[in-house]
C-alpha positions as CSV (number, residue, x, y, z in Angstrom):
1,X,0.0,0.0,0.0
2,X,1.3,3.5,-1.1
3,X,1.4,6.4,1.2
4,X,-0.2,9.9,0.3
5,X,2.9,11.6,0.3
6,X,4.1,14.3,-1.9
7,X,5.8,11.3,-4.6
8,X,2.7,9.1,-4.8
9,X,0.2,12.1,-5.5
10,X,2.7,13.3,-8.0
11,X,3.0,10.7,-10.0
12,X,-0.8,9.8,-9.8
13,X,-1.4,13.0,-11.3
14,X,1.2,12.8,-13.3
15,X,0.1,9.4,-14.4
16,X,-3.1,10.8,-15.6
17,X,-2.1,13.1,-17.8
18,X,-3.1,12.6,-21.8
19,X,-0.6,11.1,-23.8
20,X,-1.1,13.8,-26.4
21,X,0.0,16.5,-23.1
22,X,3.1,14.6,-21.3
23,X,5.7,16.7,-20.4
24,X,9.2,16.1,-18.6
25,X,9.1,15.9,-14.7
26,X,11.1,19.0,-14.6
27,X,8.3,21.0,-16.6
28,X,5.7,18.9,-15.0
29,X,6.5,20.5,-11.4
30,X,7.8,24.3,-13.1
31,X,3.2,23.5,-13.7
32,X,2.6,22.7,-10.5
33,X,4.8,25.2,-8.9
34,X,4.3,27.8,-10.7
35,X,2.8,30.3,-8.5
36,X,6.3,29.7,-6.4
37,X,8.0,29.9,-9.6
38,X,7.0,33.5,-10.4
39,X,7.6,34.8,-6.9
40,X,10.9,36.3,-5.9
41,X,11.6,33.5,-3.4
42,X,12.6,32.0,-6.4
43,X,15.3,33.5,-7.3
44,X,18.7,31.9,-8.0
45,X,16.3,28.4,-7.8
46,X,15.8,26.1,-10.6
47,X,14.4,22.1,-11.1
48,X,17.1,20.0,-11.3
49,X,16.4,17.1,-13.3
50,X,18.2,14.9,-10.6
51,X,16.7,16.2,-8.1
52,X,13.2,16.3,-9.5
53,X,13.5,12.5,-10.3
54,X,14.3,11.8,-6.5
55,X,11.5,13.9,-5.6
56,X,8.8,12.1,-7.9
57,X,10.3,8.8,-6.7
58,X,10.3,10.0,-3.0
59,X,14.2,9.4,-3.2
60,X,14.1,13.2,-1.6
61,X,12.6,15.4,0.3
62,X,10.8,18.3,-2.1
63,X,13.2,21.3,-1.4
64,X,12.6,23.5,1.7
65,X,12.4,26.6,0.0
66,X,9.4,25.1,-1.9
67,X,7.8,23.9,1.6
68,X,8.1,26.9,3.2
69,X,6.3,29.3,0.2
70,X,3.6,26.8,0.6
71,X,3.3,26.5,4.6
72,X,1.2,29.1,4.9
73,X,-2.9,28.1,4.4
74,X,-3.3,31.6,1.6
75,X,-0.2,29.7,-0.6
76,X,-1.5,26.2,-0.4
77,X,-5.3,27.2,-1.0
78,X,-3.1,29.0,-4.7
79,X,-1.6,25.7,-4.8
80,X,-4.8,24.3,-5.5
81,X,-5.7,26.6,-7.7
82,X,-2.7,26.4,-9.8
83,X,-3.0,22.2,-9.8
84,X,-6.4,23.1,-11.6
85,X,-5.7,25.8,-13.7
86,X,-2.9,24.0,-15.2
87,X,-2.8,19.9,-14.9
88,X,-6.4,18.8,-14.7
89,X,-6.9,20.4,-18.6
90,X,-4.5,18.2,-19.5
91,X,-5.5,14.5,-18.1
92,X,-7.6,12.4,-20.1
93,X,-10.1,11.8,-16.7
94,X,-10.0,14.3,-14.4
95,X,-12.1,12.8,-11.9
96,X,-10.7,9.5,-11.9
97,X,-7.0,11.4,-11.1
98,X,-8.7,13.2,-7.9
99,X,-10.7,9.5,-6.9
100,X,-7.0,8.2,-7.3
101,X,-5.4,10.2,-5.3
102,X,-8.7,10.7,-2.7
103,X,-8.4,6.9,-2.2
104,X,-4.3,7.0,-1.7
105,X,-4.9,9.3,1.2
106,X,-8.0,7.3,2.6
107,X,-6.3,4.3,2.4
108,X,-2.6,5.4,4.2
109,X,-2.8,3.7,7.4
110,X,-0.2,6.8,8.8
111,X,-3.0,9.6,8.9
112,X,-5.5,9.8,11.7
113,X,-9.1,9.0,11.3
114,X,-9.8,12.8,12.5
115,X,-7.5,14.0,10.1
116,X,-9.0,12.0,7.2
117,X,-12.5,13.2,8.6
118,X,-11.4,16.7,8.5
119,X,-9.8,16.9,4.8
120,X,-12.4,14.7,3.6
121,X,-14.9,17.2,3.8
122,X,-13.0,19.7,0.9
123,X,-13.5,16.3,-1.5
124,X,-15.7,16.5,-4.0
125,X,-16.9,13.6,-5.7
126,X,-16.8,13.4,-9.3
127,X,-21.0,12.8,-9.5
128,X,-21.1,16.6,-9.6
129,X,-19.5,16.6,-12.7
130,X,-16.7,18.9,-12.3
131,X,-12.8,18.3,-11.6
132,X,-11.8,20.3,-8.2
133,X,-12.1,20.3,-4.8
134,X,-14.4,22.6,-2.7
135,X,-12.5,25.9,-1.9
């Protein structure tokens, strides 16, 4: 069983995307970071392709100066944002990507029921016909 950790979503998302829209793991994350990207904590700071390939293999930890932009609840709430804006437009099956990776969290035994409870509440499943979760 996988743990939801920042390599398995990765790559399930990453996993989803078309065939007609694959990218390189380097631009892949530039996507999903892009809001960090743009900013001026990212200055002198680029994706290693090394480096990105231990982070989608969870060889690494993702780099702290990436964590730290999106510790605070305003960054991670653009975070989602930006994961919408710019990946689910390119996956074949949206809703199936977000069902993949709602079920990796549900099922890792190393998060708390409360805690599962809690984020489980900004799911929204894909019988409403869209591809997001609740803001």
């Amino acid at each position: 069983m996988d743990r939801c950790d920042f390599s398995s979503i990765m790559t399930c998302l990453k996993n989803h995307i078309s065939e007609s829209n694959q990218m390189s793991q380097p631009e892949f994350l530039y996507e999903v970071f892009e809001d960090f990207m743009d900013s001026p904590e990212s200055k002198d700071f680029s994706f290693d392709n090394g480096l990105v390939c231990r982070w989608m293999t969870g060889q690494a930890k993702i780099s702290p100066k990436i964590s730290t932009y999106y510790a605070k609840p305003s960054k991670q709430e653009k975070l989602a944002e930006t994961i919408q804006q710019n990946l689910l437009p390119l996956m074949t099956d949206c809703s199936k990507a977000l069902q993949d990776v709602y079920t990796l969290f549900m099922q890792d035994p190393t998060i708390s029921g409360a805690k599962k409870n809690k984020l489980a509440l900004l799911y929204k499943p894909a019988d409403h016909g869209s591809c997001f979760w609740q803001s």
